[in-house]
C-alpha positions in Angstrom: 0.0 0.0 0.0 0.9 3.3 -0.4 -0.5 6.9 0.0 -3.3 7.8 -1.7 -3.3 10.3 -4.5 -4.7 13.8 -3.0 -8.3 13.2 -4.6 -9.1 9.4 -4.2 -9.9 10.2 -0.3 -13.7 11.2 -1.5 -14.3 8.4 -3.8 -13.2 5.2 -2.3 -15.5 3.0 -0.1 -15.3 3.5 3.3 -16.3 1.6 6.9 -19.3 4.1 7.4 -20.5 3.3 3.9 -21.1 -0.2 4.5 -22.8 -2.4 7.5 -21.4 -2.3 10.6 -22.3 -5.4 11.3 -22.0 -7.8 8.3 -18.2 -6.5 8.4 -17.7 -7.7 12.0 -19.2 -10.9 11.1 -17.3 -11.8 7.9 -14.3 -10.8 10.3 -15.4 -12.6 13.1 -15.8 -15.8 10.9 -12.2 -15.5 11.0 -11.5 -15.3 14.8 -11.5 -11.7 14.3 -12.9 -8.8 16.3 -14.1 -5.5 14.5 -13.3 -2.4 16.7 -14.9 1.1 16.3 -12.8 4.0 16.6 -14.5 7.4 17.4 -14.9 9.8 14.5 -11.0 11.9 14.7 -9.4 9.7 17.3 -6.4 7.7 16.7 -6.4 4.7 15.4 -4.3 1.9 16.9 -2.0 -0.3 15.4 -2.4 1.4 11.9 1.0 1.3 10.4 -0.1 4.2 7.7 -1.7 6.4 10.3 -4.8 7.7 9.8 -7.1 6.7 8.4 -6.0 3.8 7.8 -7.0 0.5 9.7 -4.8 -0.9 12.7 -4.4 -4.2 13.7 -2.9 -5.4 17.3 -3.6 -9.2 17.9 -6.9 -10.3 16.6 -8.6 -7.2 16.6 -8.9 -5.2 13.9 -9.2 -1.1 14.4 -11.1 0.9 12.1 -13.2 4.5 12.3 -15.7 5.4 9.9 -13.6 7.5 7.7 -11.5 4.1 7.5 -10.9 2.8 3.7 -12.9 -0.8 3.1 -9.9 -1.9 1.2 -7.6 -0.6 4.2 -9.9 -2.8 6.6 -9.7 -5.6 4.8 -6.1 -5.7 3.9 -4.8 -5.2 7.6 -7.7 -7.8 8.1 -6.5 -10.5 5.7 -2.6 -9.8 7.5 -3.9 -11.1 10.5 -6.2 -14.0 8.9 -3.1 -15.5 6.6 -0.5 -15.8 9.7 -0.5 -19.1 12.3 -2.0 -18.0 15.5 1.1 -18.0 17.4 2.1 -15.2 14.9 -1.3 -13.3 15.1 -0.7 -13.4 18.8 2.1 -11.2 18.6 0.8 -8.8 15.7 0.8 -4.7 16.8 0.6 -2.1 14.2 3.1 -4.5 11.4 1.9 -7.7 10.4 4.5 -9.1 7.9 8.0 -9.0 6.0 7.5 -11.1 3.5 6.4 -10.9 0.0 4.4 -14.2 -0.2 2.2 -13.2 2.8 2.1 -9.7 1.3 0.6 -11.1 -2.0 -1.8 -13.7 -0.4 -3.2 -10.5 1.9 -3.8 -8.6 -1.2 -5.3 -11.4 -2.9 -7.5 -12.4 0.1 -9.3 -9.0 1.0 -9.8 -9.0 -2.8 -11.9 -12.6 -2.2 -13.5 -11.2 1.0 -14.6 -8.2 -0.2 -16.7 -10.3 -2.5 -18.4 -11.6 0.9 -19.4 -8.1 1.5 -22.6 -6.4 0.9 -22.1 -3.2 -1.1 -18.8 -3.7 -1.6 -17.8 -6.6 -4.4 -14.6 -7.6 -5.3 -14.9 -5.5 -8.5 -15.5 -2.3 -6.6 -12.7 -3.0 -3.8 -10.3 -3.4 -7.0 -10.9 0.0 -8.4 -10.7 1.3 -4.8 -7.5 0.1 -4.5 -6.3 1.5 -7.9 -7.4 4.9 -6.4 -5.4 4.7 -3.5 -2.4 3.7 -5.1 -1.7 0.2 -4.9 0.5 -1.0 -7.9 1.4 -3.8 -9.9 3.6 -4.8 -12.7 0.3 -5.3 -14.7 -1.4 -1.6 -14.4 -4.4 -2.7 -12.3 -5.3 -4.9 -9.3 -7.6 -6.6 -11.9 -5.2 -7.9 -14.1 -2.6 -8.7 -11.4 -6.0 -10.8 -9.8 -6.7 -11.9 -12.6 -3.5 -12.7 -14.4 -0.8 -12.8 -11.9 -1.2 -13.9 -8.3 -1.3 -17.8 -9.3 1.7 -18.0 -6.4 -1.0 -15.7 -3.9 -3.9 -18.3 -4.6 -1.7 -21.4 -4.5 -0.2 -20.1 -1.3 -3.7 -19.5 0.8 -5.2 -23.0 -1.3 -2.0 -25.2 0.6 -2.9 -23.2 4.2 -6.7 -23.8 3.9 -7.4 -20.5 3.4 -9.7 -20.6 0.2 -12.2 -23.1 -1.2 -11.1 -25.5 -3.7 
C-alpha cells in the first residue's frame, strides 16, 4: 500500500458506507474482532496512520472514515499468519512478500463476501489509492498474476477449492 493520491480520499469505499455489522461478522468468521474508533481519534495499530485500519492481535481497528480496502487488507494480515504469529501482531503484520501477495489477494476474495462492496468495486478502490502492480491494475494482477498468492492461501486452507 501506499498513499493515496490527493483526490481518491472522496471516492473510495469506506467503513461508514457499508454495515457495521456484516463486516464484524465476515471478520469474526475468522477469529477476528471489529473495533470502532470514534470519528477523529487515533487509530491503533495502523501502520499508515490515519485513516487507515490498525491491527494489534486479533482485533482489527477501524473508524468510519476508515478505507474498506484498508480494513480488509490489515484484516487478511492477521487471517493468513498461524495463531502463534497473530498473537504477537501490533501495528506490522508481515515481512514477507508471499504473505504480502496472499493479503492482497485475500481482501480482494472477502470483499466479495461483502454487501455493497464486491470484489470488482474494492479493486478500483484500490487503484485509487495507489496500490501498484507490474500489470497496471489490481484486476489484471488478480486476474492474471497472483497464481503463487492463490496457491499459497489454497496449501494453508485459506480458500475453497
Amino acid at each position: 500500500m501506499s498513499t493515496p493520491p490527493a483526490n481518491a480520499a472522496a471516492a473510495i469505499l469506506c467503513v461508514g458506507d457499508i454495515a457495521w455489522d456484516a463486516a464484524a461478522t465476515l471478520l469474526a468468521h475468522h477469529g477476528l474482532r471489529l473495533n470502532r474508533v470514534e470519528d477523529g481519534a487515533k487509530i491503533p495499530g495502523s501502520y499508515w496512520g490515519e485513516p487507515e485500519a490498525g491491527i494489534i492481535a486479533s482485533d482489527v481497528y477501524v473508524r468510519a472514515d476508515t478505507p474498506v480496502h484498508s480494513m480488509l487488507h490489515e484484516a487478511c494480515h492477521l487471517i493468513v499468519l498461524p495463531p502463534e504469529r497473530r498473537a504477537l501482531v501490533h501495528t506490522d503484520a508481515t515481512d514477507s512478500v508471499p504473505e504480502e501477495d496472499a493479503t492482497c489477494y485475500l481482501q480482494i476474495v472477502l470483499a466479495g463476501q461483502l454487501p455493497g462492496v464486491g470484489s470488482a468495486r474494492l479493486m478500483a478502490d484500490m487503484d485509487a489509492w495507489g496500490y501498484t502492480y507490474r500489470l497496471g491494475s489490481t484486476r489484471a494482477w488478480f486476474e492474471r498474476d497472483a497464481d503463487d498468492a492463490r496457491q499459497w492461501l489454497l496449501e494453508r486452507g485459506l480458500l475453497p477449492a
